[in-house]
C-alpha positions, 0 to 999 in steps of 0.5 A: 583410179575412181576408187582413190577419187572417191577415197579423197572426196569422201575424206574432203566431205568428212573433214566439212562436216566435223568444221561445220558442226565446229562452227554451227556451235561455236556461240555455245559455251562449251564447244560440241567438238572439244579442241584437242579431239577436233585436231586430232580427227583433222589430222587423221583425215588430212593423212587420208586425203595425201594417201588419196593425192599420191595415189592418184598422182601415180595413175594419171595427173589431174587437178584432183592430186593438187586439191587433195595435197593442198587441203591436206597440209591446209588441214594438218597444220589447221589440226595441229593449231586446234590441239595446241589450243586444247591443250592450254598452250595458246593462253593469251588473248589473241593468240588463237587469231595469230596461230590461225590468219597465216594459213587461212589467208594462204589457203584462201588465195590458194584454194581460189587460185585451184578454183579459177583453174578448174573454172577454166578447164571445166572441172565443174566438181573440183572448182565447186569445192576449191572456191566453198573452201576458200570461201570458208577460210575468207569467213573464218579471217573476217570473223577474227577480226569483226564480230559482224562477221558469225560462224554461221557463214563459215559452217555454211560453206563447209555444209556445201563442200560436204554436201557436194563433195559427198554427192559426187563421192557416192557417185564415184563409188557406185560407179566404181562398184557397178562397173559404169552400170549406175551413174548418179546424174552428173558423176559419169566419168566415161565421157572424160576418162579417155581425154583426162588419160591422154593428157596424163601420158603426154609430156614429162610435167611435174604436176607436184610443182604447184603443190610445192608452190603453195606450201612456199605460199605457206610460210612466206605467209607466217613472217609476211602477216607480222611485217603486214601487220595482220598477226601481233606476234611471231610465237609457237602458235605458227610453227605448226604452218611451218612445219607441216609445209617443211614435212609435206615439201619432203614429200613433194620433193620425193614425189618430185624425183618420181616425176623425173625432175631433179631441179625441182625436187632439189629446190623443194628440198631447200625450202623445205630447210627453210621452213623447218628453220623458221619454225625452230626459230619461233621454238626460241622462247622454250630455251632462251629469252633472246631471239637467236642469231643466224650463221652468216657464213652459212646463208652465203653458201646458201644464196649461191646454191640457189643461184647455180640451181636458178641458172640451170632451172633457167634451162628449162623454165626461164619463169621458174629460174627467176621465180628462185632469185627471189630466194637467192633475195632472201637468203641474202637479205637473211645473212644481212639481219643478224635476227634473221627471220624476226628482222623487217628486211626478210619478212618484206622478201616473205610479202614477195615471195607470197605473190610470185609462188601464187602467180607461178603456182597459177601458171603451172596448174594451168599449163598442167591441164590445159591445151592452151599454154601460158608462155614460160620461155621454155621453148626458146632457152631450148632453141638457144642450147641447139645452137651451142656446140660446147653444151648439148642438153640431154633428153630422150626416155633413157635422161634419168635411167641409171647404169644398173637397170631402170628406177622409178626415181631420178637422181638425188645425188645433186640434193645429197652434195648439196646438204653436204655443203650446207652443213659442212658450212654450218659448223664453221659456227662454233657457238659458245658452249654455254649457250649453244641455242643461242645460234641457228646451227640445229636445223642447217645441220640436221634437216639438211646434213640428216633428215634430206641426206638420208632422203638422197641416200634412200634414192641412190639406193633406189637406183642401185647406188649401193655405195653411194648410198650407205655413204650418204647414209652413213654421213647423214647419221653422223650429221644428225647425232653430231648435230644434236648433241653438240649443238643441242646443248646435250654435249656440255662442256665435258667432252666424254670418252664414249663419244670419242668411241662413237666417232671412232667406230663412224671413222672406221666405217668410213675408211672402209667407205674410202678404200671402196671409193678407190674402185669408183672414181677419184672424186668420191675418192675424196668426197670420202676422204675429206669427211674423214677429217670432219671426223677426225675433227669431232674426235679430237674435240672430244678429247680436248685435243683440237688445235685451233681452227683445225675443225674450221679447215677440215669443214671448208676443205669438205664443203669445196669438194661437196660443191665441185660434186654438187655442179659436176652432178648438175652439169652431168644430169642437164648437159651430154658430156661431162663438162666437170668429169667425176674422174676415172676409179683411182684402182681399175678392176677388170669385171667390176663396172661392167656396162657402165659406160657402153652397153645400153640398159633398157626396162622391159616394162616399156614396148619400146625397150623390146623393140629397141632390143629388136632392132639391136639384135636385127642390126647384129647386136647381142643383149642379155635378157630376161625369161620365165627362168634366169637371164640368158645371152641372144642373138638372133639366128639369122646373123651369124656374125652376132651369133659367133660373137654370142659364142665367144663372148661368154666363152662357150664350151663345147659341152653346152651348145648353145640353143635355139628358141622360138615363139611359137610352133607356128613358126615351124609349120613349114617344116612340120612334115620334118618331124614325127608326129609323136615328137610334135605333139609331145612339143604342142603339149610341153610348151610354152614352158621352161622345159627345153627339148633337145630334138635331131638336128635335120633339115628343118633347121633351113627353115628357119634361116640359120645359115652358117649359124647353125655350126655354132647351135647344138651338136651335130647331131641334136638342138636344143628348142624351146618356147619361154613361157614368158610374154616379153621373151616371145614378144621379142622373138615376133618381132626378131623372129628365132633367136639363138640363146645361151646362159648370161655367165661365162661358162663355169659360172653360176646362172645370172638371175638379176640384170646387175649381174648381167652387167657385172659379168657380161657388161662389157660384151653385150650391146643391150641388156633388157633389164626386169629386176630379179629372176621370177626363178633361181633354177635354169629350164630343165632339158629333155632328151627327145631324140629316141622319144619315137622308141617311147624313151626320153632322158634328161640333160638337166633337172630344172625348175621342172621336175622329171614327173612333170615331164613324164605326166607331159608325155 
């Protein structure tokens, strides 16, 4: 974690440097540092620093994470304006201050804001840089406007950021390479590595969100300043601001379902179709000489999805659900002004929504690290839901896991149903077909229905969705290359025979997408089926075979039941219960779905999953679990009820009894006496190990208290004991003590070597299913005979991963 921060630090210093030497020669003819190639590098240290951000998000949560992202966006977006004035694109007197003011001034109060938080909560060395920063974009706007004003204050403030920040930087690092034996004054982290660990493990916050927040900060700022006055034109220069927020919000939006937080991911998710709409906007002089119109059907849609989302946001931050009125206000004030955002109206709700992102991003970084919170009536929407009987909030550690294992993402369905309704509403607008740029279509279509449908599909994925997955895939390239074409003036008026074959080969994986849906419930049923009527509505237009207003029936049908799965979703991810139910499969398959509902799923990288798992077994239960082999049915030796239910569940035959494990010979050392010193020592030797050893049966089976289980384990004559070599396994068998094991398949079938077969196959059977991904071994243990082995004989039941000279060397 040292090693990331110093990666940032170094990049932050580097970044200084090359801004410093950019202004120091500024008043010189020729620049030291020509445009194009100062954007560039600016570009690829901006790369480095949301590498160093993610990076060290994903080990603890600090302020560092929220200055590294900050910076980076401030610094893609700076770099990208540097290379477009390289390039000759900003020509006109004025354009290079008009391109530059909108994200100076937002990088200034953002930067300030990160600054007074890390004053507050003594983070001396990020305050230090926040406020250099800051205070070298406040130089750089006065500069524009006042020649007073010289570009030596500003490369000043960037000599100290690098100054400082390389200081701390080799600091880090040699402490980092030392291992705590060199620390230069002021850069030792190991008073505060304990204190900034333990406020990093505690709670379930978002520390992306503020991130997000400026980036909202961003492009309000763009349309803000033209209303304000302080930039003289909207034009091409600013789509790089707007853009590099759009691009970077995806990624807070991403990040944001890594924290376990759906609402906000999806509201991050629709700002950023904001702001990529934005900067499409201010492309419209390449192509048309008149501003476009917006679709005011589509902005209408848009406000309500922002009011269901506000609502339920309300739930868990009441600060949070009304900081999104202010885009339910914008999106209103949108759909009223036919310019859209060229018009005064949505530029005023821009000024407004500048100031609430800067307050509320200011309230989640403080509340992020300090010990003492700013009030966000969070606690008192969750004292008025306890008293409700009808809805019920869901929480606990399992809110986000999936039916099939454990994921590292939550949900994504609720953003992928809404994308469907944004761009489902979008094409209501036909356009005219000799001016298809003429209206705003491209980017609701695009970013929304393609480039964020795509994201939920990668997520659903993720969480073992495969399904859901492909469809949200499929229906997201079928957005993007409809979108494109038809609305992107690349269609033409002439309909093509090789679209029609285009769209009838994207039917046909549909309908196969369709006959799936029968087997997972009725509302995906339809949410398929209705897009096969967009489709079919594309194809008939490609022909010259639409009837009228066919193609706007098909499209409403599709978005109202995009919306009734987009509130389905959301009430089923805040609320216990299924308020509106998704609907049983249309066509029931016995096997298929196994666990879904019933057996508990639980990752086996947590404590707490095993020691659940061990109170489900002490309690009689039965789980499938993982091992140094193939997964495998317990139950634990001391139950019998639970090991007759082990015995009938995967329907034991009576030539594969099943086995006994523990987790270390000691647990035997009461019966050692029972068993002849060569077969002891053959045991010490083999395990832990996959290798099974099938000792006689004799009266140190009490020892272990198996009581009427014992009828059920082995063969009278013999039992089969093993220690795994696997540390979850043992760990498990401390806490529970012998537990009786068979393979996790009905008998006859292959070995289960991941927990989704488990479910598929046993799903239904079992209590719990402890799940760790797929098997570090396809092959099952190998089994030994040892009940002549005092005669110098041992014979093999089974070959497994280990082979006969293996064992044989052992011996």
């Amino acid at each position: 974690d040292s090693l990331h921060s110093s990666i940032g630090l170094v990049g932050i210093s580097a970044g200084s440097l090359l801004l410093a030497v950019h202004f120091y020669g500024l008043p010189r003819a020729a620049p030291l540092i020509p445009g194009t190639a100062l954007g560039a590098l600016l570009l690829m240290l901006s790369s480095l620093l949301a590498y160093a951000g993610v990076q060290r998000s994903l080990r603890n949560a600090s302020l560092f994470l929220c200055l590294y992202l900050t910076i980076s966006a401030f610094w893609c977006g700076y770099g990208v304006v540097f290379i477009l004035g390289g390039q000759g694109v900003l020509n006109d007197t004025g354009d290079f201050r008009n391109a530059l003011v909108p994200g100076l001034v937002t990088f200034t109060l953002a930067l300030l804001v990160i600054a007074v938080v890390g004053c507050l909560c003594r983070e001396v060395i990020l305050a230090m840089i926040a406020s250099a920063v800051s205070l070298a974009s406040a130089h750089e706007v006065a500069m524009h406007y006042s020649t007073a004003f010289g570009s030596s204050a500003v490369a000043c403030n960037y000599m100290v950021v690098c100054l400082v920040g390389g200081y701390f930087a080799l600091g880090r690092i040699l402490y980092f390479l030392t291992k705590g034996k060199i620390a230069l004054p002021g850069t030792d982290l190991a008073k505060k590595k304990t204190r900034e660990q333990i406020q990093s493990t505690s709670g379930s916050v978002n520390h992306f969100a503020a991130t997000g927040l400026i980036l909202n900060m961003l492009s309000a700022s763009v349309f803000g300043c033209r209303l304000l006055g302080i930039t003289g034109k909207l034009f091409i220069g600013q789509v790089p601001w707007l853009w590099a927020a759009g691009i970077y919000q995806i990624g807070i939006c991403v990040l944001s379902y890594r924290a376990m937080d759906v609402l906000t991911a999806t509201f991050f998710g629709f700002t950023s179709i904001l702001k990529f709409a934005g900067g499409y906007c201010l492309l419209y002089p390449i192509w048309q000489s008149e501003e476009p119109s917006f679709p005011t059907p589509f902005l209408v849609v848009f406000s309500i999805l922002f009011v269901v989302l506000a609502l339920f946001l309300t739930l868990k931050s009441p600060v949070d659900g009304l900081y999104l009125l202010f885009y339910v206000a914008y999106c209103v004030a949108l759909a009223c002004r036919p310019k859209g955002f060229f018009e005064g109206g949505p530029q005023g709700v821009d000024v407004a929504i500048f100031v609430a992102s800067a307050l509320v991003a200011l309230i989640h970084l403080y509340n992020g690290k300090a010990s003492a919170k700013i009030p966000t009536g969070k606690g008192a929407m969750k004292a008025l839901l306890a008293r409700s009987s009808f809805l019920k909030l869901r929480e606990g550690s399992d809110l986000h896991a999936p039916y099939l294992g454990y994921s590292k993402y939550a949900d994504a369905e609720v953003l992928g149903y809404a994308c469907s309704v944004l761009a489902s509403f979008a094409i209501t607008m036909t356009g005219d077909p000799q001016a298809p740029l003429a209206t705003v279509v491209i980017p609701w279509v695009v970013v929304a229905g393609g480039l964020l449908k795509l994201l939920g599909g990668s997520v659903a994925f993720a969480r073992g969705k495969t399904l859901e997955s492909s469809a949200f895939i499929l229906y997201a390239v079928m957005w993007l290359i409809w979108g494109l074409t038809r609305y992107g003036g690349l269609y033409g008026t002439t309909r093509s025979f090789h679209a029609a074959v285009g769209i009838v080969a994207f039917m046909l994986f549909n309908g196969f997408i369709v006959f799936c849906t029968l087997f997972l419930n009725i509302t995906w049923f339809f949410y398929s089926l209705t897009f096969l009527l967009i489709a079919i509505s594309f194809l008939l237009d490609a022909i010259h075979a639409l009837p009228a207003g066919f193609d706007i029936a098909a499209t409403l049908i599709f978005g109202l039941v995009s919306f009734y799965c987009f509130l389905s979703a959301l009430f089923n991810s805040i609320f216990e219960g299924s308020c509106l139910p998704m609907g049983r499969a249309i066509v029931q398959l016995s096997g298929v779905g196994g666990g879904m509902t019933k057996c508990l799923h639980l990752p086996a990288r947590k404590a707490s999953s095993v020691k659940r798992i061990a109170d489900i077994l002490k309690n009689g239960g039965t789980c499938g679990i993982p091992t140094d082999t193939v997964y495998v049915l317990v139950a634990a030796c001391n139950r019998p009820d639970a090991v007759e239910k082990a015995h009938h569940s995967k329907r034991q035959a009576q030539d594969r009894p099943m086995s006994l494990w523990i987790s270390s010979l000691k647990q035997l050392e009461p019966a050692k006496h029972l068993f002849t010193p060569l077969l002891w020592d053959f045991m010490e030797a083999a395990w832990p190990s996959p290798i099974s050893l099938v000792v006689p049966r004799g009266e140190w089976v009490d020892f272990l208290g198996m009581k009427d289980s014992a009828k059920y384990v082995g063969t009278p004559q013999s039992i089969a004991v093993r220690i795994p070599d696997c540390s979850v396994t043992t760990h498990l068998i401390d806490l529970v003590g012998p537990i009786v094991v068979t393979s996790a398949n009905p008998t006859g079938e292959a070995d289960t070597t991941h927990h989704n077969q488990v479910y598929a196959k046993l799903g239904d059977k079992v209590d719990a299913v402890l799940c760790d991904g797929p098997s570090p071994e396809n092959i099952a243990s190998t089994v030994v005979d040892c009940t002549k082995i005092d005669s110098g004989n041992i014979g093999f039941f089974r070959v497994g991963i280990i082979p006969k000279s293996q064992v044989k060397l052992i011996l």
